[in-house]
N, C-alpha and C positions, 0 to 999 in steps of 0.2 A: 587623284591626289587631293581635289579642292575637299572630294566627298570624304575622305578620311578625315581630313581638319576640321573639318565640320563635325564628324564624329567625337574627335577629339573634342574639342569644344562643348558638345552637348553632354561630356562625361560629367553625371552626377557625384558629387563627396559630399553625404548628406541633404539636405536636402539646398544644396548649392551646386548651380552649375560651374566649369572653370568659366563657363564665357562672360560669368556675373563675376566667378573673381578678378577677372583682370580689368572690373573697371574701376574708376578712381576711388569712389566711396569703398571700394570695398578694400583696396589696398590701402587708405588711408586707415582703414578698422584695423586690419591686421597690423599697420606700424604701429597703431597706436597700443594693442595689445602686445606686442614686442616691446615694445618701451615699459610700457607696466610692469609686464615679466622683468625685467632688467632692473627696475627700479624696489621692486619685490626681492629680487636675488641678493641686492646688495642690501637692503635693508634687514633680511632674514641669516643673513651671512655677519652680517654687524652686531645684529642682538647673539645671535648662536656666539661669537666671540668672547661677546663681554659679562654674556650667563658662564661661560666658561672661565674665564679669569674670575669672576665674583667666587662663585665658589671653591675654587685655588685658594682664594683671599683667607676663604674662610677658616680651610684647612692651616693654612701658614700663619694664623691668628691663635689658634688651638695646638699648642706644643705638645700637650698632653695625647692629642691624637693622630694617629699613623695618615702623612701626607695619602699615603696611596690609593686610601678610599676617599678621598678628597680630589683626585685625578680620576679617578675612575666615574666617580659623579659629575662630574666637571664634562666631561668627554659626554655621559653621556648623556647630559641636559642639552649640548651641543647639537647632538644626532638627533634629539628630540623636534629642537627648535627648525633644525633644517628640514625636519619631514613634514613640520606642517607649512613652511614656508616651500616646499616642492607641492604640496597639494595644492597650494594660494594661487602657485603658477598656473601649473594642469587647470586651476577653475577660471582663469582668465583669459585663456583659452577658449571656452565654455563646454570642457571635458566634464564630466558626471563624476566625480568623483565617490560620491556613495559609494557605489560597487566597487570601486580599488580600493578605498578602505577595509570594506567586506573580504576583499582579496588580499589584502596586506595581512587581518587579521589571523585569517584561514592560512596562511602559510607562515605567522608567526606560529599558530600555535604548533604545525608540524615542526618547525625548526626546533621549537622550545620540548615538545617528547622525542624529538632525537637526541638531542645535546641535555636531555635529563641528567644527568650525572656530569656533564661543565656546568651545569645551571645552578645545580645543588653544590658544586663544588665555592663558585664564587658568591652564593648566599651566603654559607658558613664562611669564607672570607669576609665577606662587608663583616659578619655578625665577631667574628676573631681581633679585626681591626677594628671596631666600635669600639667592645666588651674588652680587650684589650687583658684575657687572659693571663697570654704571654707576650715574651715580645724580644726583640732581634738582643741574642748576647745571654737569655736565660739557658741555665742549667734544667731540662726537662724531660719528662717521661712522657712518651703519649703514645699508647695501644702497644705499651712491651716495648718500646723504641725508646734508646735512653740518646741524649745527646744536647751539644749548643743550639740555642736556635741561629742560623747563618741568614734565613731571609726570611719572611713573609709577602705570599702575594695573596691575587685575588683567586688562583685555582689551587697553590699549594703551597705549603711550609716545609722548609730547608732544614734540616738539623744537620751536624758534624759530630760521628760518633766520639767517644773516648779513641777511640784511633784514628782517628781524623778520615771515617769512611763518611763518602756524602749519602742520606738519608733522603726520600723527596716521599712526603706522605700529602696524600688528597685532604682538602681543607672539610672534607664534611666526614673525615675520618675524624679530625681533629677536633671537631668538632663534638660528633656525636658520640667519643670516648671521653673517659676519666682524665685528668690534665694533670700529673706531677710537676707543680714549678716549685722545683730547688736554691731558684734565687730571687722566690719572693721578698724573703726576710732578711735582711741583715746578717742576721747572727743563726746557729743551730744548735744542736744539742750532741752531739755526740754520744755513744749509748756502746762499752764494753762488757763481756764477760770473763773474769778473772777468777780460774780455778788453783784452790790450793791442797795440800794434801790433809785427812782426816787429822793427821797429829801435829799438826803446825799449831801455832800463835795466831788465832782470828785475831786477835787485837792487833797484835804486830804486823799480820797482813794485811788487815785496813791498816793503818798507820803508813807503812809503806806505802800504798797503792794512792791515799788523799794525799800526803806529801810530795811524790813523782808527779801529781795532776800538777797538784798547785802552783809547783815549780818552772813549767813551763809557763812562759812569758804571752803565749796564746790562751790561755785558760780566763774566762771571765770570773775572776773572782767573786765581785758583785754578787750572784747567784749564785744559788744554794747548790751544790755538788750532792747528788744522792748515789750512796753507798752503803748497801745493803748486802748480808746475805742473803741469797736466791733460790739457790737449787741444792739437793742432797745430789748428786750422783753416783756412780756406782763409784767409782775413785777417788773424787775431789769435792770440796766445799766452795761453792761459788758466788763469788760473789757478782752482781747487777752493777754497772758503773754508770752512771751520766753525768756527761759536766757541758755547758756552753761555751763555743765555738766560733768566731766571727767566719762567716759562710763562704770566702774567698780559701781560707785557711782549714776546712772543712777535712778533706779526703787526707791531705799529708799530715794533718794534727791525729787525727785517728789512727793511722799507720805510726807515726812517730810514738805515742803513745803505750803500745802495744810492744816496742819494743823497750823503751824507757823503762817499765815494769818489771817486764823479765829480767833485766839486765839489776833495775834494784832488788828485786825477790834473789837471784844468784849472792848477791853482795851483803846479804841480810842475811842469806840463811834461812830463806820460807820456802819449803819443800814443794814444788810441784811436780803434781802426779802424772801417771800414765798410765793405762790401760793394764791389767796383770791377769793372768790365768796359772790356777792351781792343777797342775798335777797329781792321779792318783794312780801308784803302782802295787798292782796287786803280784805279791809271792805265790809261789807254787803251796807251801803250807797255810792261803787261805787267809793270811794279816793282809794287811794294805798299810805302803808307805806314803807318805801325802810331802812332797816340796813343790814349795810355791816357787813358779818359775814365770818373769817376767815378759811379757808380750805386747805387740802393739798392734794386735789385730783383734781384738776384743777383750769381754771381760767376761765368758761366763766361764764354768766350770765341764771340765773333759775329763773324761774316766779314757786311761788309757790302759792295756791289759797288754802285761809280759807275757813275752813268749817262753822267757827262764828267770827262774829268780837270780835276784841281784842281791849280795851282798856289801 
């Protein structure tokens, strides 16, 4: 038994035996390196705190800019500060820290090519909440995806479709496509096409169609209404409409519109067209009879051939 504790005793950690740590000097080292660490922890836990709230400040100082990357910064100046105040400890110690640096870094960058696509994702977040695109409550299109924005974070942005489906698209999607925001502006333009028939009144159908704009109560008068003839068609004369819109009133001014017209064109008397195809019946003695006969599945012209003449 004595000879085992003696073995014990002679067990090297480093190049310290226990039988040198258990004496005074040497416990007195290690309390005092306990104490250190301690004095390290709360000091590095204090500053971590208050780097953290400063930058909170910052964000809550800047109304213009989305708290979240202000929290997310915040957090991780935090993490920062504690990592090198965990290393301060480990060196007080007299742990080598070099190499877990080296080892820290070697397994950041594996974590960083795994998590390639979260990484990429919350980059294009910081860079969405900087640059501040869009933002929670716009009207928007991003990558064919029409809808409200509902949230923004740091990995992905929330839209709610026109039917109220929930949309979640990756933030370096949003990023790295084209951006429709519909509530950038204020106001819009709204933009019809109004056909009329070959033998109507163009003057009386413009007349009609600026006086129906301008009547509604939604219509920016201020600004010039253009109204032009557009297109020949095969049926109708068309006219180009645009008129300004405040952007809230945008989608039911344009519907209400569209029926507002038709309903004055009926009341006016300006003929709107429709589609027509002509008939030709060919007799057994070799004439062809031609009646235009109206349709609403095209406009070209069909040879149809009897099987007996028709008187």
């Amino acid at each position: 038994m004595e000879g085992l504790f003696d073995s014990v005793l002679s067990f090297q950690i480093g190049d310290t035996s226990v039988r040198d740590m258990l004496t005074m000097e040497f416990l007195i080292s290690i309390l005092g390196n306990v104490l250190a660490a301690i004095v390290i922890l709360l000091i590095g836990y204090t500053i971590a705190g208050w780097v953290k709230r400063r930058v909170r400040a910052i964000g809550g100082h800047r109304p213009e800019l989305d708290t979240t990357l202000f929290n997310f910064l915040g957090n991780l100046a935090r993490y920062v500060v504690l990592g090198f105040t965990f290393l301060f400890v480990l060196n007080t110690f007299g742990v080598q820290t070099t190499s877990l640096v080296a080892a820290i870094g070697a397994a950041g960058l594996a974590i960083g090519l795994a998590l390639q696509g979260t990484l990429s994702n919350i980059a294009a977040g910081v860079m969405i909440i900087l640059f501040r695109p869009i933002k929670e409550g716009d009207f928007v299109e991003i990558n064919g995806q029409m809808g409200t924005v509902k949230e923004i974070t740091l990995n992905f942005t929330e839209l709610a479709s026109i039917g109220n489906v929930q949309i979640i698209i990756p933030n370096s999607e949003v990023w790295g496509h084209t951006i429709v925001n519909y509530s950038v502006y204020d106001r819009r333009r709204a933009e019809w096409t109004f056909g009329v028939g070959y033998g109507a009144d163009l003057g009386k159908a413009e007349r009609v169609i600026r006086e129906t704009i301008e009547a509604d109560d939604r219509t920016d008068i201020g600004e010039d209404m253009f109204l032009q003839v557009n297109n020949w068609n095969d049926s109708s004369v068309d006219f180009l409409v645009r008129a300004w819109v405040g952007a809230d009133d945008y989608f039911a001014y344009q519907a209400d519109i569209k029926r507002k017209v038709k309903e004055a064109f009926d009341r006016e008397g300006v003929d709107i067209p429709f589609p027509t195809r002509t008939l030709f019946m060919e007799r057994n003695d070799g004439e062809t009879d031609h009646a235009p006969s109206r349709s609403t599945d095209g406009t070209r012209e069909d040879k149809v051939k009897a099987d007996e003449a028709r008187t």
